[in-house]
Every structure is written in C-alpha cells, then in structure tokens.
VMD Tcl script that draws the C-alpha trace (Angstrom):
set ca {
  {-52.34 -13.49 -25.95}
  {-48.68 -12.04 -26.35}
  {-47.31 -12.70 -29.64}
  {-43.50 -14.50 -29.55}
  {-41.77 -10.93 -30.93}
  {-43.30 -9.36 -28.19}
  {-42.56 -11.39 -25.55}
  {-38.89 -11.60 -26.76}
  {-38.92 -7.64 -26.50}
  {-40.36 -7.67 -22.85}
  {-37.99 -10.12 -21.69}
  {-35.05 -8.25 -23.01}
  {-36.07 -5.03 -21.98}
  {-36.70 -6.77 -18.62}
  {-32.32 -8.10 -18.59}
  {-31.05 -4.74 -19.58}
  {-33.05 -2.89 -16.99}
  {-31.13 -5.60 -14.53}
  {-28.13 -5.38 -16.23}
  {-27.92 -1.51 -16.43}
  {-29.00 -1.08 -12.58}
  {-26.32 -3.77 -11.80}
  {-23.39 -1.38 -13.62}
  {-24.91 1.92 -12.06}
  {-24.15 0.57 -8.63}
  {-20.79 -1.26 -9.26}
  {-19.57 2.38 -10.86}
  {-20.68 4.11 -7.42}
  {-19.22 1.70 -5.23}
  {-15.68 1.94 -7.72}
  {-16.02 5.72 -6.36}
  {-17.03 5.54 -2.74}
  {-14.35 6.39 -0.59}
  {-12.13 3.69 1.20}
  {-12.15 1.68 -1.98}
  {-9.67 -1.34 -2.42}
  {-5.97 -0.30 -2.75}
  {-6.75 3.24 -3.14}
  {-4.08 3.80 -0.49}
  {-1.20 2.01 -2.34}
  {-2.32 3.35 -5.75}
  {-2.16 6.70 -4.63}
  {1.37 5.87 -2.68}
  {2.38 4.35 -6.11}
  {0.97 7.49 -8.42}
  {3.06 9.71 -6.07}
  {6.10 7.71 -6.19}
  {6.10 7.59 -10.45}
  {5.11 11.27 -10.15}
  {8.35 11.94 -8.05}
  {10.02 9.83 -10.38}
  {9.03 11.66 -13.59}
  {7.88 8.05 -15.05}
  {5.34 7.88 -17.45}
  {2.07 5.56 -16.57}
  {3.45 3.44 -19.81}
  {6.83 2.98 -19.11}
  {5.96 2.05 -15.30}
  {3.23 -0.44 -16.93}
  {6.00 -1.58 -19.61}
  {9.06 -1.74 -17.02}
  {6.69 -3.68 -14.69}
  {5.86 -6.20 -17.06}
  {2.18 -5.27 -16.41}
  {-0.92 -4.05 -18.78}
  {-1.57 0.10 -18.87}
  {-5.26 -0.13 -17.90}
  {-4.02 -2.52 -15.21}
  {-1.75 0.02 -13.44}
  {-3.95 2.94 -13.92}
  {-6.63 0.63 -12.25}
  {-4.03 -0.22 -9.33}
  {-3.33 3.71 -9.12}
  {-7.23 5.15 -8.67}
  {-8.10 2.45 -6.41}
  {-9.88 -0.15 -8.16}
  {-7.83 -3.21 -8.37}
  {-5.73 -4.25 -5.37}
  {-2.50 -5.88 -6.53}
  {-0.88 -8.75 -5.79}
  {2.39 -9.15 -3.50}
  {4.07 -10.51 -6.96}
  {2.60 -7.54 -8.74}
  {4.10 -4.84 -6.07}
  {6.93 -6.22 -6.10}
  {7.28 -5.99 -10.07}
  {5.54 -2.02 -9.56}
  {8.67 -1.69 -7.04}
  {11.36 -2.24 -9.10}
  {10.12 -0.40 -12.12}
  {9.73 2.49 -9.34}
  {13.46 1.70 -7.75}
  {12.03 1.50 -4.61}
  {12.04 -1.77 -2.51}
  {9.17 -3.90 -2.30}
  {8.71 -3.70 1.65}
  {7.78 -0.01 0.74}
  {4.58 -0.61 -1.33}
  {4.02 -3.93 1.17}
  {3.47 -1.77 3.93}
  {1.12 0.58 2.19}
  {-0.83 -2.05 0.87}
  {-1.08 -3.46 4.51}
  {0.47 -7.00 3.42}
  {3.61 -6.05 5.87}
  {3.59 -4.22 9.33}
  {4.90 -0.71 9.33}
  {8.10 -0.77 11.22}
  {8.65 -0.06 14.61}
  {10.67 3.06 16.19}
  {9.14 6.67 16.84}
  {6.80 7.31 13.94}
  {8.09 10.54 13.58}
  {11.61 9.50 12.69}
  {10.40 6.73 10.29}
  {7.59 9.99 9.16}
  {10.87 12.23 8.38}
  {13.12 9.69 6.56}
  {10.05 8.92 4.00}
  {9.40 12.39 3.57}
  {13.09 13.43 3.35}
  {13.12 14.67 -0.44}
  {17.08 14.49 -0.50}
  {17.28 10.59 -0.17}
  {16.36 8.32 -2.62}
  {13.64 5.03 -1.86}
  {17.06 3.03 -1.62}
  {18.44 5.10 0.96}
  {15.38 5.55 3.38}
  {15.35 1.67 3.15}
  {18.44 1.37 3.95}
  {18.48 4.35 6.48}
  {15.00 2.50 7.97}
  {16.64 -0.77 8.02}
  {19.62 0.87 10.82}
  {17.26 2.74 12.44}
  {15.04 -0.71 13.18}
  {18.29 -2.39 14.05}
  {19.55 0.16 16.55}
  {16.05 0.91 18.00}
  {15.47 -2.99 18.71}
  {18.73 -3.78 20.15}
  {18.36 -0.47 22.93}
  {15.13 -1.86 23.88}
  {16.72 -4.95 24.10}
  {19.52 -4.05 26.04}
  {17.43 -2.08 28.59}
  {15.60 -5.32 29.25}
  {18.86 -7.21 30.09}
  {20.22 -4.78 32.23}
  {19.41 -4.95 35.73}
  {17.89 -2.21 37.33}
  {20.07 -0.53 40.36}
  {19.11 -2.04 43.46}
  {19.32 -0.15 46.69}
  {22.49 -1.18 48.87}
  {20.92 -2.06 52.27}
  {23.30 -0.58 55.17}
  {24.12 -3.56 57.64}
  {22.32 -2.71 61.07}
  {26.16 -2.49 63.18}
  {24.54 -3.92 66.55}
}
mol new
graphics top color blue
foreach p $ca { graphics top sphere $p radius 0.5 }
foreach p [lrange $ca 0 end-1] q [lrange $ca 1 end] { graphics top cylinder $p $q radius 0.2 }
display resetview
C-alpha cells in the first residue's frame, strides 16, 4: 500500500513530465519554419531597421507592449489588422504595406517587376512608393481597360463590282 506523500509525489512527477513534454514541443513548433507572421515580422524588422527605430520606441509609438512586437517581429504572434495598422504609422509607412505582407490584402496588380523596383527603390520613402504604387495601379487599370473598349480593326471587305 502507497502511503498519501507518496502518491502525491508520483502524481506530480507524473503532471510535470506532461507539462514539460507539452513546452518542449510548443518551443519547436515556435521555430519550425513557415511559422505564423514570420513574413510580416521580418517585413516589419526590416522596415524599423531602415528606419533606425529602436524595438522600444516602435513598441511605445505603436501604443503596443515590447515583448509583443518583438514576438510580431520573429514570427510568433500574428497581428491584428488594428495592430498593423498602429505598427504602420509608428513605421511612416501606410497600412496597405504591412496588409499585403501579412496576406490580409491582395498584392496589387501591374508587372511585378515594376511594383518589385518601386519597393526596393532606396531613394523613395514608404509614402512615396505608395503613392508612386497608387498611379501606377491607376494607369495600368485604365490601359487594360481601354484596350477592352476599343474595337479591334476589322478588315474592309472590297465590294465584288459585277
């Protein structure tokens, strides 16, 4: 027969066991590649980098915690459309930016590798490839449109003279 102290000890020993192979795989899969947001963190990290912003004064002008953005940034929490948009203006960048990398928007349409060029242009600033992006959109859909309302050139049949 177990005594009560002893069975108290086995049971507990049995929970942490649980507990501590619970936490062992939750920290892999926090690592494993592909892991939620890891694409807009990094796009975010990159941005403040470029910026020359601290992770604190990002977190503070953002109105959000420091171990919250640093979460956001390596992946592990995936931010809200309110939060972006908060992370975008303490960044100066608009909001459809960090939508699009987070996949909450569609990327925009035109030649990829004009829309590829303006992002990586170093000379603009996040308000100017929006704005640049915005024309570029605008011009691009209203060509395509205009090609579909003009009518094609028909051939001229010649009138038989008999």
């Amino acid at each position: 027969m177990q005594r009560p102290g002893e069975f108290v000890r086995d049971q507990v020993s049995t929970v942490r066991g649980t507990v501590s192979a619970a936490a062992s795989a939750a920290a892999e899969a926090s690592h494993a590649p592909g892991t939620v947001g890891s694409q807009v963190g990094e796009f975010i990290r990159s941005q403040r980098s470029a910026a020359q912003v601290s992770l604190r004064e990002l977190a503070r002008t953002a109105g959000v915690s420091n171990p919250y953005l640093s979460q956001v940034e390596r992946g592990l929490r995936k931010p809200s459309a309110e939060i972006l948009a908060q992370i975008a203006r303490g960044l100066k960048i608009s909001a459809e930016t960090l939508y699009e990398q987070a996949g909450i928007l569609d990327r925009r349409s035109g030649s990829p590798g004009t829309v590829a060029a303006i992002r990586a242009d170093e000379a603009l600033s996040e308000r100017h490839k929006a704005v640049l992006l915005e024309l570029y959109e605008t011009y691009a859909r209203e060509h395509a449109s205009a090609q579909h309302r003009t009518p094609q050139p028909t051939q001229h049949l010649q009138e038989d003279p008999s």
